[in-house]
C-alpha positions as CSV (number, residue, x, y, z in Angstrom):
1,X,19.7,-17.8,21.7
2,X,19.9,-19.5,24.9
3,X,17.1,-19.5,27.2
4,X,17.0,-20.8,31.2
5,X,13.7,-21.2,32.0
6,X,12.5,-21.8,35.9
7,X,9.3,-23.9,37.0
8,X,8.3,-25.2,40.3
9,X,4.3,-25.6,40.3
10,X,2.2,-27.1,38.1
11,X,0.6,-24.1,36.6
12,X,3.6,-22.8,35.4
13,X,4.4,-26.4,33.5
14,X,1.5,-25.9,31.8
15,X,2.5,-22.4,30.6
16,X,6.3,-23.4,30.0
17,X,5.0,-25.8,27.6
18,X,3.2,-23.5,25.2
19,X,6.5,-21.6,25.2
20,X,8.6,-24.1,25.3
21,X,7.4,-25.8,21.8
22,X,8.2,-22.9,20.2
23,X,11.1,-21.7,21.7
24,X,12.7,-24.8,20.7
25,X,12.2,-24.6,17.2
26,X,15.0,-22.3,16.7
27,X,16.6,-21.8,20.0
28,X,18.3,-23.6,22.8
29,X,16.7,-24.1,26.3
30,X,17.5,-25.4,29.9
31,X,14.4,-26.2,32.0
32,X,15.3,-26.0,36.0
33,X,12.8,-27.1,37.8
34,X,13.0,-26.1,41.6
35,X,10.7,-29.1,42.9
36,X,8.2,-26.6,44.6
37,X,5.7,-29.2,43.6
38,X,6.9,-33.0,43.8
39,X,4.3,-34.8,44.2
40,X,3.8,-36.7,41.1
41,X,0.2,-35.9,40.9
42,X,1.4,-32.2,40.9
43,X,4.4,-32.6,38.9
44,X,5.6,-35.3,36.3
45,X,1.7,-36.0,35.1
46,X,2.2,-32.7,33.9
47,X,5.3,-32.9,32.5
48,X,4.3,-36.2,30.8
49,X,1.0,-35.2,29.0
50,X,2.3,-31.5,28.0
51,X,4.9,-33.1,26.3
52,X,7.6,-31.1,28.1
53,X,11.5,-32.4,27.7
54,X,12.9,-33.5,31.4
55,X,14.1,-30.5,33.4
56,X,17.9,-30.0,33.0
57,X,17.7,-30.0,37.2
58,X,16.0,-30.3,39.7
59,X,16.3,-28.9,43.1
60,X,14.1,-30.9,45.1
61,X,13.7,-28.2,47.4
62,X,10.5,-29.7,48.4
63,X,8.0,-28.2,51.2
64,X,8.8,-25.6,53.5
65,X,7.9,-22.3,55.0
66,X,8.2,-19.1,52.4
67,X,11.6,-18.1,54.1
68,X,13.3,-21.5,53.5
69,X,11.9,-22.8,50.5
70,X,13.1,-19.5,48.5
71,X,16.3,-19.1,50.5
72,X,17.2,-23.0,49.4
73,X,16.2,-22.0,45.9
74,X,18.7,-19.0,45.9
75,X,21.6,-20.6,47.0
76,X,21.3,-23.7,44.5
77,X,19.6,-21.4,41.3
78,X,23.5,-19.7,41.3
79,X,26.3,-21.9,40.3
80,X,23.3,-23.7,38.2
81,X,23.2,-19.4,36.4
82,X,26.6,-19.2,36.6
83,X,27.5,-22.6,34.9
84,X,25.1,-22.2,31.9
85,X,25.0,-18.4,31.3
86,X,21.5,-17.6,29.4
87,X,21.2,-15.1,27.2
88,X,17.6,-14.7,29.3
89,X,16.0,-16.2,32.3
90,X,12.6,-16.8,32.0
91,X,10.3,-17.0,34.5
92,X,6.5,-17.6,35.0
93,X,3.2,-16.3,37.0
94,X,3.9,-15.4,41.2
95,X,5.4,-18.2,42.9
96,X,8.4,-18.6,45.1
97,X,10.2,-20.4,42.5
98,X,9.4,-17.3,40.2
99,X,11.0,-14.5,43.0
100,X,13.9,-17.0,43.4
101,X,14.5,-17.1,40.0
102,X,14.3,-13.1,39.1
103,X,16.6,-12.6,42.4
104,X,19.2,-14.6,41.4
105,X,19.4,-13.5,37.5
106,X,19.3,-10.0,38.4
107,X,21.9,-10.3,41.1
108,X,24.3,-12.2,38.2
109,X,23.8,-9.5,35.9
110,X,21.2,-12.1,33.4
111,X,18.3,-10.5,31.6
112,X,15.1,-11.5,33.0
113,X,11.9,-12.2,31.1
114,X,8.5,-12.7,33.1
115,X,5.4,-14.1,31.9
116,X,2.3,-12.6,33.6
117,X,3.6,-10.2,34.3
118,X,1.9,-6.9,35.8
119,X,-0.9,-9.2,37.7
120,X,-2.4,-7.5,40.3
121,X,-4.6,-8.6,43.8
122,X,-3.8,-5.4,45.9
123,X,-3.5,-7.9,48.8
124,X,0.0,-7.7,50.2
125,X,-1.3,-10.2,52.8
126,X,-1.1,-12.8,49.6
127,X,2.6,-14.6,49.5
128,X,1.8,-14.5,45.5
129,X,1.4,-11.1,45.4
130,X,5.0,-9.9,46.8
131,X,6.1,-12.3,44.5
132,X,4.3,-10.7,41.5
133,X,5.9,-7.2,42.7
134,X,9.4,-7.9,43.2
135,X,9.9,-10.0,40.2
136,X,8.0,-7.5,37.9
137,X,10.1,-4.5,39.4
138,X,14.1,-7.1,38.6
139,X,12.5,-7.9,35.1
140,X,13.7,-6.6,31.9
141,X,10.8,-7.5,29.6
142,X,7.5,-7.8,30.8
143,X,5.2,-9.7,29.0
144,X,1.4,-9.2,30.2
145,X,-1.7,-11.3,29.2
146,X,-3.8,-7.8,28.6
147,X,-4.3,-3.9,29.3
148,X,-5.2,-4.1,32.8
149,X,-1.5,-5.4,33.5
150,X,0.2,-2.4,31.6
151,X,-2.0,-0.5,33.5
152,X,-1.0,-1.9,37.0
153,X,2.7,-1.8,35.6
154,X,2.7,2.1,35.1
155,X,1.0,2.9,38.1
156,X,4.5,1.2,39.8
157,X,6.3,3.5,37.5
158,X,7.3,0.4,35.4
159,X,7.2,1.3,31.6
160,X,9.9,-0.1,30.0
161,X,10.1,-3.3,28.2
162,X,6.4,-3.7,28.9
163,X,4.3,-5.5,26.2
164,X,0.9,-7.2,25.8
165,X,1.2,-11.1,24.5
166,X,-1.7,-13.0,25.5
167,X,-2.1,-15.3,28.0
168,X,-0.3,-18.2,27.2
169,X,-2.8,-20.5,29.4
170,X,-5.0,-20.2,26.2
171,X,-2.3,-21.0,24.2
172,X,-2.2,-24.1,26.2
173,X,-6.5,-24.4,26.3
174,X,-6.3,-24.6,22.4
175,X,-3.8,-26.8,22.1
176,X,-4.8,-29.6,24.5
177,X,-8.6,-28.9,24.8
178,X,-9.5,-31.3,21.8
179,X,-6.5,-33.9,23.3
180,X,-8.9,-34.2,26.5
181,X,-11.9,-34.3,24.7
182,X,-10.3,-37.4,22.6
183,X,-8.1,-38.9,25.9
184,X,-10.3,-38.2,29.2
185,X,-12.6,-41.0,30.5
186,X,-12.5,-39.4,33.9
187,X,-16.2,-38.5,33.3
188,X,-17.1,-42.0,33.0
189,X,-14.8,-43.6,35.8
190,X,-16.3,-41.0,37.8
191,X,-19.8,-41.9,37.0
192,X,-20.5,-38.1,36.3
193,X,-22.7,-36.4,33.7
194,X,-21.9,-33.1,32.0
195,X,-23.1,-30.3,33.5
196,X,-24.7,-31.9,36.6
197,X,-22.2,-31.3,39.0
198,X,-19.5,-28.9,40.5
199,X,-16.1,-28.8,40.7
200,X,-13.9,-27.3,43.4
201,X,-10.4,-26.3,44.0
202,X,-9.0,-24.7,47.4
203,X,-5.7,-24.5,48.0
204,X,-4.7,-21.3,48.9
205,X,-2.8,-20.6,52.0
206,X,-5.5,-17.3,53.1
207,X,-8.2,-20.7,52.9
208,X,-6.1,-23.9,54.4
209,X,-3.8,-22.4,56.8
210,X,-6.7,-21.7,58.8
211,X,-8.2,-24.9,59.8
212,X,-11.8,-22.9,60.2
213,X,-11.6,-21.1,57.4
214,X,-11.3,-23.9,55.3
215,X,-13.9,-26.4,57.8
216,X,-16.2,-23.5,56.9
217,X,-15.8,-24.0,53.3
218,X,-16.5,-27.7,52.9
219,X,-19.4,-27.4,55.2
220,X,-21.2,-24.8,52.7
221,X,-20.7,-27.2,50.0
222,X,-22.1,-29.7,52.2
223,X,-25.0,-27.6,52.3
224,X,-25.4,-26.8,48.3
225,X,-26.8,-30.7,47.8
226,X,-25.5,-30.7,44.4
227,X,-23.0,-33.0,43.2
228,X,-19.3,-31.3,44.2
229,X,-16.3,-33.0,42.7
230,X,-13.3,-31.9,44.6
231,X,-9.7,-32.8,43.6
232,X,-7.5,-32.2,46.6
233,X,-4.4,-30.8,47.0
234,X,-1.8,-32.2,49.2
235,X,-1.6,-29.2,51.5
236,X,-5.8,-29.2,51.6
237,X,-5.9,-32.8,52.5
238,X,-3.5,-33.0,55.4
239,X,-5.5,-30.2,57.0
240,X,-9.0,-31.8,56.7
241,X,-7.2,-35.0,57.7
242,X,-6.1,-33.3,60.9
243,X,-9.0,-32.1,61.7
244,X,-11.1,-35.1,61.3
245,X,-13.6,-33.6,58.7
246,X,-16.2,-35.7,57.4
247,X,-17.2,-34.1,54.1
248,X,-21.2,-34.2,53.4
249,X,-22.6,-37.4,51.3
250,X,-22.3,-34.8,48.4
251,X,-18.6,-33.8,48.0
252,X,-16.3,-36.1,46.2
253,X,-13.0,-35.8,47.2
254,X,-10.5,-37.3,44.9
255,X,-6.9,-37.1,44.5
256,X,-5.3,-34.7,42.0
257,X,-6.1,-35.0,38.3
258,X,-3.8,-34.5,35.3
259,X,-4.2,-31.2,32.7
260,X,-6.1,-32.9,30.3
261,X,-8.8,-34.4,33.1
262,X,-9.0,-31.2,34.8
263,X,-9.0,-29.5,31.8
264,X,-12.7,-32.1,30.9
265,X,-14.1,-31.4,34.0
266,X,-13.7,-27.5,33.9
267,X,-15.5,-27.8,30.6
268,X,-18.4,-30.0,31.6
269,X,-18.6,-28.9,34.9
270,X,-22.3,-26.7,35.9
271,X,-20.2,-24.0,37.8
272,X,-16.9,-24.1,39.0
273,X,-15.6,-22.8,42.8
274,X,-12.0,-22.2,43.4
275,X,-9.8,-19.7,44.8
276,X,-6.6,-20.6,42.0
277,X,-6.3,-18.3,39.5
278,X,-5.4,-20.4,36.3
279,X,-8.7,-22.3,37.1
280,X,-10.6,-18.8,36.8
281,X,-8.8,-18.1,33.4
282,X,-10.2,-21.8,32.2
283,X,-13.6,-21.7,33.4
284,X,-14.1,-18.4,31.5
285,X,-12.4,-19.8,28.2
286,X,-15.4,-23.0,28.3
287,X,-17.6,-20.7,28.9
288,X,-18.5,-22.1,32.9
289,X,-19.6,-20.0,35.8
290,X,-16.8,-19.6,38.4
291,X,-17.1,-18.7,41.6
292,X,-13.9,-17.2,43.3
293,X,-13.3,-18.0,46.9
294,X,-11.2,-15.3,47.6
295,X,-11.9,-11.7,48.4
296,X,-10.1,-10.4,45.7
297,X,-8.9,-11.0,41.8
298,X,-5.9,-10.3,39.9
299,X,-8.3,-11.5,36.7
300,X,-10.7,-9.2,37.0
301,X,-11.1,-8.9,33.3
302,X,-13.2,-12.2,34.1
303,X,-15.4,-10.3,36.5
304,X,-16.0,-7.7,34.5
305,X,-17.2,-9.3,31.7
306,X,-20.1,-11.0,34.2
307,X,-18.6,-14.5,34.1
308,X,-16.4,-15.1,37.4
309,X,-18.0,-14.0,40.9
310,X,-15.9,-13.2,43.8
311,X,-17.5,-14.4,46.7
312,X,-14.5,-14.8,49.3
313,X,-15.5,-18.0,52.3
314,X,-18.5,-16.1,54.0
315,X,-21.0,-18.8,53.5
316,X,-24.3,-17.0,52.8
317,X,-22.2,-15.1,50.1
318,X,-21.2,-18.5,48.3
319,X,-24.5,-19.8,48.5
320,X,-26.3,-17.3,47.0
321,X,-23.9,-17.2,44.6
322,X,-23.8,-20.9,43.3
323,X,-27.5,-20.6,43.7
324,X,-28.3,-17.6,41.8
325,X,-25.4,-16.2,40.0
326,X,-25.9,-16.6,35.9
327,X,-23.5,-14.9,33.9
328,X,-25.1,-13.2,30.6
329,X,-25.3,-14.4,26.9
330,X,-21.8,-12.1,25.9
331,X,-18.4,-13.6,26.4
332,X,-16.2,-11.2,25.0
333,X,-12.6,-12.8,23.3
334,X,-10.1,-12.0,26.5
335,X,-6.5,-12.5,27.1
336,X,-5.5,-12.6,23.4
337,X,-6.4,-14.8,20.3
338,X,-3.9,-18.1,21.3
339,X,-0.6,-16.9,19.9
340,X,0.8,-15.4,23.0
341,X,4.0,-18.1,22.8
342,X,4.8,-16.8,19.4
343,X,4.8,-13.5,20.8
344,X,6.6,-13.7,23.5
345,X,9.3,-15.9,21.3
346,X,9.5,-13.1,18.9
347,X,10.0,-10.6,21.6
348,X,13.1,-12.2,23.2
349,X,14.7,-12.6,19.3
350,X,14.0,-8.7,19.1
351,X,15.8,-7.9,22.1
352,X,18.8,-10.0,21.8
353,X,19.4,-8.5,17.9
């Protein structure tokens, strides 16, 4: 079996990877990655310490506006399709590298496998959430981390070739979760002590587009007092650099960390506030507090079970929420037991027989 898979941002290396290592045990596989992320920080850290081979190509289609970046995708993804001819293209989570992806093997005929599938915000102002939509609706087998997916999936009229696998982020969590505990010193080059601070992630367009929006945001965590570790992604930076924000004596801002340092501060973090939704899935796997800047959730298994708050960027809402919110003794076992890679491996054998 030959598989084409498609990345572009860093949360879907991370999920390629748990794949990945047991896809190729038996099978053969061409990685394409479409540069959506290039920053190094964003991009070859991960593909360094998830021990993923070098993509096969890369399109370096860099930054650009939604229209552009997926149109440059489209037009270099075909003779790339064309040339290897996959038995399956398989594609990850809701970004424009995922749409491009699904577009193209459709379009050539090329079975299409998507992981997350059936993901859910009910916010068609979200770029992610078209994305999510159109590929699920091109895709042959859907794979989906739990019932709430399936759900979504057949309320779309989408039935067939719909499974539950597991989410392969905790495939990934397993895996590499003792690595960080073993490898991270960021905690002590950071000077920080478990459980006495926050972290923070913002980087979604609804929060840094809008220069106010995201002003607004930084100057309630100025307000919290605590300790608020904030890695920064490129996008968020360039805005708070152009707006001359000075961030209170409280918020670190650092550059982006690698999986396994992110993946040791999510677990010794006090609460976590973010609006990404792989950082949601994390926090509620190491058992931290999350509070979801956004006004919506396509995990809201994690909601549901009392752990992750969605507070959206209205400032009295996020600091009584990082104030008071504690989430209850239960943690139920969510998004599988870890073997979602096998599953979705064994699937894709089926389905070729």
């Amino acid at each position: 079996m030959r598989i084409l898979t498609v990345v572009g941002a860093r949360p879907q290396f991370v999920k390629a990877a748990a794949v990945s290592r047991i896809l190729r045990e038996k099978h053969a596989e061409v990685i394409l990655h479409t540069g959506q992320h290039y920053d190094e920080r964003m991009s070859e850290v991960f593909f360094q310490e998830l021990d993923i081979p070098e993509p096969d190509y890369n399109l370096e289609v860099g930054s650009a506006g939604h229209s552009v970046q997926t149109g440059e995708m489209l037009i270099r993804m075909e003779p790339i399709f064309e040339r290897e001819k996959p038995d399956w293209v398989l594609v990850y989570g809701d970004t424009n590298s995922t749409l491009a992806g699904a577009l193209v093997a459709s379009k050539l005929h090329i079975p299409v496998a998507h992981v997350e599938a059936g993901l859910r915000s009910f916010n068609r102002e979200m770029p992610e959430e078209i994305n999510r939509v159109l590929t699920d609706h091109v895709s042959d087998l859907l794979f989906c981390p739990a019932q709430k997916a399936v759900d979504n999936l057949k309320l779309e009229g989408v039935t067939s070739g719909v499974y539950i696998v597991g989410d392969v982020m905790y495939d990934a969590v397993l895996r590499h979760s003792k690595r960080a505990e073993k490898k991270s010193t960021i905690l002590n080059s950071l000077k920080l002590r478990s459980k006495l601070f926050l972290l923070a992630t913002v980087h979604r367009a609804s929060n840094v587009d809008d220069t106010n929006t995201l002003l607004n945001i930084l100057e309630t965590f100025s307000m919290l007092g605590e300790t608020i570790l904030f890695p920064v992604h490129p996008r968020t930076r360039k805005v708070i650099q152009m707006a001359g924000f000075t961030p209170g004596a409280n918020i670190r801002l650092i550059e982006p960390v690698g999986y396994l340092d992110m993946l040791w501060l999510e677990k010794n973090a006090r609460m976590i506030l973010t609006d990404s939704g792989g950082v949601q899935k994390e926090a509620y796997w190491f058992g931290t507090p999350c509070v979801t800047l956004r006004e919506e959730t396509e995990w809201v298994e994690t909601v549901d079970a009392g752990w992750n708050v969605v507070v959206g960027t209205e400032r009295e809402r996020i600091l009584n929420a990082v104030r008071m919110f504690t989430p209850p003794i239960s943690h139920p076992n969510l998004f599988g037991d870890g073997t979602a890679s096998q599953n979705i491996v064994r699937l894709l054998e089926n389905e070729r027989k």
